[in-house]
C-alpha positions in Angstrom: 10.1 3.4 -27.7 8.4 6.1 -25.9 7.6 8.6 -29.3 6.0 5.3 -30.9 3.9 5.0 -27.8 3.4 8.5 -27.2 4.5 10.6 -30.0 6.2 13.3 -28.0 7.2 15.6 -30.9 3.5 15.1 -32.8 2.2 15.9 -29.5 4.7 19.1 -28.8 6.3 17.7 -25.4 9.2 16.0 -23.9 10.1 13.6 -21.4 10.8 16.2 -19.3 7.4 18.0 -19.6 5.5 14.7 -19.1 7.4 13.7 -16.1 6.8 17.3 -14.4 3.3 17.2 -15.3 2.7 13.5 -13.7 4.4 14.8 -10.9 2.0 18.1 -10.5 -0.6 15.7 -11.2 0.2 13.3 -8.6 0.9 15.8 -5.9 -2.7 17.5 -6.5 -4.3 13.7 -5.9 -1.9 11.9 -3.9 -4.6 12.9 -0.3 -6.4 9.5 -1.8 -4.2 6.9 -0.6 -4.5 8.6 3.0 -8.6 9.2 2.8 -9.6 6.4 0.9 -8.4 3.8 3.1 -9.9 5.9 5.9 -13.2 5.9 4.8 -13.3 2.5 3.7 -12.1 1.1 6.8 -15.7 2.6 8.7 -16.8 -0.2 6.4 -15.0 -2.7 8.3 -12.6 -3.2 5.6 -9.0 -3.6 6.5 -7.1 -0.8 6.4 -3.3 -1.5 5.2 -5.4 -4.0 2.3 -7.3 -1.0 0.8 -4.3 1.3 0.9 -2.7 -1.1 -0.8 -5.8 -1.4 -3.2 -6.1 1.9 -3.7 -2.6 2.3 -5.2 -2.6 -0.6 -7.6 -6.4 0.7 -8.3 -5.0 4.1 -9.6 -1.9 2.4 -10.9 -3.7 0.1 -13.6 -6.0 2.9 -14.1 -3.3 5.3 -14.9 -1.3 2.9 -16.8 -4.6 1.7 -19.1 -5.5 5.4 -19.8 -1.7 6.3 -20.9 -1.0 3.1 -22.8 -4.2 2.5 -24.3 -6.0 5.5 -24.7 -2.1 8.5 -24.9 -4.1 11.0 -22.4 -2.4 12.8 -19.8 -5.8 11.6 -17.8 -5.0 10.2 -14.2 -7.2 7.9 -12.5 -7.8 6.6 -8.6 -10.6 5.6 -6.3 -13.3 8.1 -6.4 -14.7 10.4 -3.5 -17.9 10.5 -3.0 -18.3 7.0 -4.1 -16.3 5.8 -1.8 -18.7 7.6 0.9 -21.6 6.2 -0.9 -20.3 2.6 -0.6 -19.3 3.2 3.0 -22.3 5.4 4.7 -24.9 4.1 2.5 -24.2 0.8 1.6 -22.9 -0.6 4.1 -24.0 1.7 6.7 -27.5 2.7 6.0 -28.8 -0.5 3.7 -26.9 -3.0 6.0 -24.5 -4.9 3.2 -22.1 -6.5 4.3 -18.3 -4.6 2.6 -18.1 -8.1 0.1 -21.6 -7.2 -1.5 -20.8 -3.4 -2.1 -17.2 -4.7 -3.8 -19.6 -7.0 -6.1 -22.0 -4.0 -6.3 -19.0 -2.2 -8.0 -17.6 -4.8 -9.9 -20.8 -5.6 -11.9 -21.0 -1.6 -11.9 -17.4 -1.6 -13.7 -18.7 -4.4 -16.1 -21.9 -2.2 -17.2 -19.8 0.9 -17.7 -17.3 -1.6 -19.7 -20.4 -2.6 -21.8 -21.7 0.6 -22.5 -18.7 2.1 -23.2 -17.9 -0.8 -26.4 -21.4 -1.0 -27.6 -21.2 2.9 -27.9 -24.5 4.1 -25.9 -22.9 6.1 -23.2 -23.8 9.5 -24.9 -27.7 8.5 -25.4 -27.8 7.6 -21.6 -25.7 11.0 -20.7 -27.3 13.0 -22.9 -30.7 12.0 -21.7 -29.5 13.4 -18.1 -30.8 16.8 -17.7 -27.9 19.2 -17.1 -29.8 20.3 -14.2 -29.6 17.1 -12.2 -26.1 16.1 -13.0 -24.4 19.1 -11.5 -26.7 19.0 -8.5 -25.6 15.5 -7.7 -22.2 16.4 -7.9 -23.4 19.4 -5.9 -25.3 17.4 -3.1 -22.0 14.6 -2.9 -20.0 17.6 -2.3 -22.3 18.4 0.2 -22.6 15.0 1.8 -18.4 14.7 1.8 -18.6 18.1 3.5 -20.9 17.0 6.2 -17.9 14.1 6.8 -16.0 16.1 6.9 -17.5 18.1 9.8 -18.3 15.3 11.5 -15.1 13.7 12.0 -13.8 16.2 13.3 -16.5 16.8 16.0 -17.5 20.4 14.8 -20.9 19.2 13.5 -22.8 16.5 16.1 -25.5 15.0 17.0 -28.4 17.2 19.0 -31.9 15.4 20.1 -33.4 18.8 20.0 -32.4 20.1 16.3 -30.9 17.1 15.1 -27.7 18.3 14.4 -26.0 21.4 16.2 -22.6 22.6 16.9 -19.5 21.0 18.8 -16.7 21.6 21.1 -15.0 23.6 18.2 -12.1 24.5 20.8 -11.4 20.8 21.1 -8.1 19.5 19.5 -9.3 17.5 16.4 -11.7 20.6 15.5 -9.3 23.1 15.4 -6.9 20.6 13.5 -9.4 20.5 10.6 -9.9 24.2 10.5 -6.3 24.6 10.6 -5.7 22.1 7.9 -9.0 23.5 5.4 -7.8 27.0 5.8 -4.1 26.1 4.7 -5.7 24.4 1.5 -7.5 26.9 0.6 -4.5 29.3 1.5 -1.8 27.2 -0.9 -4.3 27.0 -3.8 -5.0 30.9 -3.6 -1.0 30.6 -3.9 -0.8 28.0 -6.8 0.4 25.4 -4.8 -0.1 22.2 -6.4 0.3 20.1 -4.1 -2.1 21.8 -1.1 -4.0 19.0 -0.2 -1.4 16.4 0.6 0.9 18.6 2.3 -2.1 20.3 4.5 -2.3 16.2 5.6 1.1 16.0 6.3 1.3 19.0 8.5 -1.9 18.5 10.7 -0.5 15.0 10.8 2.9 16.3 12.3 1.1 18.5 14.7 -0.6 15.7 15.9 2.5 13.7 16.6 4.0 16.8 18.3 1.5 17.3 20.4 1.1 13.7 21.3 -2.0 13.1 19.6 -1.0 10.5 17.1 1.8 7.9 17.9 4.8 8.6 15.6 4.7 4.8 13.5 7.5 5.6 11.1 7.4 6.5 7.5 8.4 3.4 5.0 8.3 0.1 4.9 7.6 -2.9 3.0 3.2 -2.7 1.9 1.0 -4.5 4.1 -0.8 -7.6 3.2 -3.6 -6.8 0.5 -5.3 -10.7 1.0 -8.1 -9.2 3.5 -9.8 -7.4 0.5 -8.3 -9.0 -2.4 -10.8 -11.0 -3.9 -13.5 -10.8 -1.3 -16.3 -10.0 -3.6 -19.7 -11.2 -3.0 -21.6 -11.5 -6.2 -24.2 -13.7 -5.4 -25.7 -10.6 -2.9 -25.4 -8.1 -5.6 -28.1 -10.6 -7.3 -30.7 -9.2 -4.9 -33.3 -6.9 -7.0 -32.6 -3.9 -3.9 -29.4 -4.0 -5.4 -30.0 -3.2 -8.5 -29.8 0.4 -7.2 -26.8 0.5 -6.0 -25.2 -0.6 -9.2 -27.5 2.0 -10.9 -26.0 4.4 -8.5 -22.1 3.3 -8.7 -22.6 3.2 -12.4 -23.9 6.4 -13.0 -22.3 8.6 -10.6 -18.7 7.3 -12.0 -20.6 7.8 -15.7 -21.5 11.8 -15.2 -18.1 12.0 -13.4 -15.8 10.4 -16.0 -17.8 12.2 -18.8 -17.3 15.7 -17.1 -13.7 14.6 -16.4 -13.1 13.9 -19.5 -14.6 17.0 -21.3 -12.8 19.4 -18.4 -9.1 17.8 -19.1 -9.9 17.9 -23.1 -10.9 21.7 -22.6 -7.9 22.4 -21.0 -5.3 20.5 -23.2 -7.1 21.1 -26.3 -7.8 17.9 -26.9 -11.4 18.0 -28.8 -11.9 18.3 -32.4 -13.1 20.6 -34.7 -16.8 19.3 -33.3 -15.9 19.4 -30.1 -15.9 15.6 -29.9 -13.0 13.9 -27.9 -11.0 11.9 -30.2 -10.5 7.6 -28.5 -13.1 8.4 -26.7 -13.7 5.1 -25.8 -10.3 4.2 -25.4 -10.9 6.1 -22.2 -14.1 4.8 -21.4 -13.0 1.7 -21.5 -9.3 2.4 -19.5 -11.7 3.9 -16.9 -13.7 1.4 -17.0 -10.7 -1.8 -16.9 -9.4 0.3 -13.7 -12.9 0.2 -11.5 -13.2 -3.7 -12.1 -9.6 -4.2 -11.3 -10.6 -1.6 -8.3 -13.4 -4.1 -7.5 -11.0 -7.3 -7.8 -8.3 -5.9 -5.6 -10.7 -4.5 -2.7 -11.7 -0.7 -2.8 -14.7 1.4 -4.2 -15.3 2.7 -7.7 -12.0 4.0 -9.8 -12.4 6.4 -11.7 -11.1 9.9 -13.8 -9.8 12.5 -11.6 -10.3 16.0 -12.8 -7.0 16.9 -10.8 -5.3 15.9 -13.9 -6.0 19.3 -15.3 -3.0 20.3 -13.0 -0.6 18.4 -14.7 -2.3 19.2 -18.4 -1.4 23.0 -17.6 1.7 22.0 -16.5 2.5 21.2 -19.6 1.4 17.4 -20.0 0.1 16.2 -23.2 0.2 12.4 -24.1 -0.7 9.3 -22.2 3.3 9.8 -20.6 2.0 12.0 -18.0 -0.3 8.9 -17.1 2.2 6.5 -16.7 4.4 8.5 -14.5 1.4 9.0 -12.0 0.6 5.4 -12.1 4.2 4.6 -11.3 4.3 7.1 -8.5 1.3 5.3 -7.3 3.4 2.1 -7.2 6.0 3.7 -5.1 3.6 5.0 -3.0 2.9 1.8 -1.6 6.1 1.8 0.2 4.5 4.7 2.7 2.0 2.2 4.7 3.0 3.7 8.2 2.9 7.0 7.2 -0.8 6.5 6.0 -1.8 5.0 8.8 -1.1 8.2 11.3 -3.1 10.1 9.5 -5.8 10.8 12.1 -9.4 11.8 10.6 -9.1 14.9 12.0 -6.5 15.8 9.2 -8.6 14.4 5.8 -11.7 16.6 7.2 -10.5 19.6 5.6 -9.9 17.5 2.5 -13.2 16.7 2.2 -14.6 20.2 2.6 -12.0 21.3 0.1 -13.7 18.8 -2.2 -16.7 19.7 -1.4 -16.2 23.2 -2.5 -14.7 21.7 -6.0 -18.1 19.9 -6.3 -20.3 22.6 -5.6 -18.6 25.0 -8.6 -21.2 23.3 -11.1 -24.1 24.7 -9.6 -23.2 28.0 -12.0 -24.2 25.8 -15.0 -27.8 25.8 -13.2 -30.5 27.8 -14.8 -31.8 29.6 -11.5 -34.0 31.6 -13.5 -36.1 28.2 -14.7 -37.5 27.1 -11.5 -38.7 24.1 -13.0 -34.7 23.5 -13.4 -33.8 24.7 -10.0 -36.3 23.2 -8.0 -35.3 19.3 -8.5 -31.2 20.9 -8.4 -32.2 22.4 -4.4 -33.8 18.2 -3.9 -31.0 17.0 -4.5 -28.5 19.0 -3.0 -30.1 19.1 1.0 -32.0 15.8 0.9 -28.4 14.3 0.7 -26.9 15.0 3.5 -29.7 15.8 5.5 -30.6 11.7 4.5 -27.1 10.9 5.0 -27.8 9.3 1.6 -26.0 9.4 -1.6 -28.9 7.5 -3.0 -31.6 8.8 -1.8 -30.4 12.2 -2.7 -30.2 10.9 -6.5 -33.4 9.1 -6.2 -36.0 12.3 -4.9 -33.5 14.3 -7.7 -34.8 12.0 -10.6 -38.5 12.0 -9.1 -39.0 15.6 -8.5 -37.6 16.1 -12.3 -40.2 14.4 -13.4 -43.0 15.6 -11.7 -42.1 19.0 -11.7 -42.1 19.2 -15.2 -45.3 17.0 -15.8 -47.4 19.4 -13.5 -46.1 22.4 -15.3 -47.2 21.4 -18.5 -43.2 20.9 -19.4 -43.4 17.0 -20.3 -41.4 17.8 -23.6 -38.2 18.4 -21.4 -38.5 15.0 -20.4 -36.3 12.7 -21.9 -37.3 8.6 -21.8 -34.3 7.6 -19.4 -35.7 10.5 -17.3 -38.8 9.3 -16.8 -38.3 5.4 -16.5 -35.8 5.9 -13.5 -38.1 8.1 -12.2 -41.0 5.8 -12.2 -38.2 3.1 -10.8 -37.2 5.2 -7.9 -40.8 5.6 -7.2 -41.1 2.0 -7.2 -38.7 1.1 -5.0 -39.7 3.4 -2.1 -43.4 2.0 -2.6 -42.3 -1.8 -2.8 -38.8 -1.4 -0.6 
């Protein structure tokens, strides 16, 4: 049964390889089902639901992408987008968490659209290079800002707005402690960095009596106060319309980069460099961020993390269903994700951050007409404490930038008509 699904030996591998390599991949992603329920829960959201959420989320996702589309591609609720749906949606633009869930189911239906009428490469392609890695850039940014906040190092200052902490206080050297043993363990090649850096500032927090010990397993918690709390009709409101722009196109660049990383490292393209079912993924990544939506947590989507468990030696959609099944088991770890104290996901997110930021190589520093709108992006999004915003001024300094250098030819149309949207929206609210 599994070589017809799979086809092991066409493929090289074994059972053996593909469970190792969902295993590597899981480790290397598992720090999701402790921060995404975290940050979603500053949304008000309840937090046992969206940890539940968050594991059936990256469970259908995983299982869809190995079934459907045989890639060793893992998926789960996004970061970043889950910051955007909590500190911009709800926080900044006042939604309630029900409209941003409808927000990002009607975002999953788009990307399911686009993705079977075949016009997702016009609309990627039509993306300057240039302001897709700088909005990855500025999220990572924005997630590292978070991440400094949480735990107190970075705070609030009426003089220069923002200035330093009490970085001798507990939760501030926790989250030093905890980024510097990430970055320590990758140096080392240790797979599974992030989640065990959790686990340890977590501990020292018990120990030191910090965070009340609530045990390790037990039966999931309810998932009713999120399942099914969509509110559709407010995503009807034409302010809305970009936030679904945003959720759709964020997840877009990100599954699309995904995609192309993992294929690079498994050598999965063609002899044009074209990604063979490409839809087939699309559309598995696509399934998982409505189902996402349904069940109660923010956008689903491609994790490049998988590329762990593609070198570890993970080559059919196997490796996918052993990380969605992992997923499953993980929801039997409730209490254990509910210790986790904030103070031990902030060096997470500056890890990520750092992961983020790597595209800004692909930049063209030399072309300051390229640069320029890249630099926008990058501080007006967490200086805005927008993930929006950010994208917005990135789209409209593009566009005028290369108008009023005489560059208008380096404008595609998708360029230009967000722009003019964007603009729209800030004149007419």
């Amino acid at each position: 049964m599994l070589e017809k699904l799979f086809k092991l030996k066409q493929n090289q591998t074994t059972l053996k390889q593909e469970v190792v390599a969902g295993l590597t991949t899981f480790l290397t992603m598992a720090y999701i089902i402790f921060v995404n329920p975290m940050m979603l829960a500053d949304a008000g959201m309840d937090h046992g639901a969206v940890f539940v959420a968050t594991c059936l989320a990256a469970a259908i996702g995983c299982l869809v992408m190995g079934l459907v589309a045989n890639y060793p591609i893992a998926l789960a609720p996004g970061m970043g987008l889950n910051a955007f749906f909590t500190y911009t949606v709800v926080g900044e633009m006042g939604y309630s968490w029900e409209t941003a869930l409808g927000a990002v189911f009607l975002s999953g239906i788009c990307f399911l659209v686009l993705s079977l009428v075949r016009i997702r490469e016009w609309i990627v392609n039509s993306i300057p290079m240039s302001l897709r890695v700088g909005i990855a850039a500025g999220i990572g940014l924005f997630l590292a800002l978070l991440g400094l906040k949480s735990a107190g190092i970075v705070v609030t200052s009426p003089a220069t707005l923002v200035t330093m902490g009490d970085i001798t206080a507990f939760p501030a050297v926790m989250a030093a402690l905890g980024f510097f043993l990430i970055i320590a363990m990758v140096h080392h090649g240790m797979k599974s960095a992030v989640v065990i850096s959790i686990l340890a500032i977590t501990l020292l927090g018990v120990l030191f009596g910090d965070v009340q010990y609530q045990g390790i397993v037990s039966a999931p918690p309810s998932i009713m106060p999120a399942f099914m709390k969509m509110d559709l009709s407010g995503v009807l409101e034409i302010s809305m319309l970009s936030v679904v722009f945003a959720f759709l196109f964020v997840d877009l660049f990100d599954t699309s980069g995904t995609l192309v990383a993992v294929a690079q490292r498994g050598g999965f393209l063609d002899d044009k460099g074209r990604l063979p079912r490409l839809n087939r993924a699309l559309t598995a990544d696509s399934t998982a961020t409505i189902a996402g939506a349904m069940l109660g947590t923010s956008t689903t989507t491609s994790y490049v993390e998988s590329t762990a468990g593609v070198s570890a030696g993970g080559r059919t959609g196997l490796t996918a269903v052993v990380v969605g099944l992992l997923f499953i088991g993980a929801l039997f770890i409730s209490p254990l994700a509910g210790m986790v104290p904030a103070y031990a996901t902030a060096g997470t997110l500056f890890y990520v951050a750092i992961l983020m930021m790597s595209g800004l190589v692909q930049v063209e520093w030399e072309d300051i007409t390229e640069a320029a709108p890249v630099v926008v992006v990058c501080i007006l999004m967490p200086l805005t404490f927008s993930i929006a915003t950010g994208i917005a001024m990135g789209f409209i300094s593009y566009a005028v930038i290369k108008l009023m250098s005489g560059r208008y030819k380096d404008l595609s149309i998708g360029v230009v008509i967000l722009a003019a949207l964007f603009i729209a929206k800030f004149i007419y609210g």
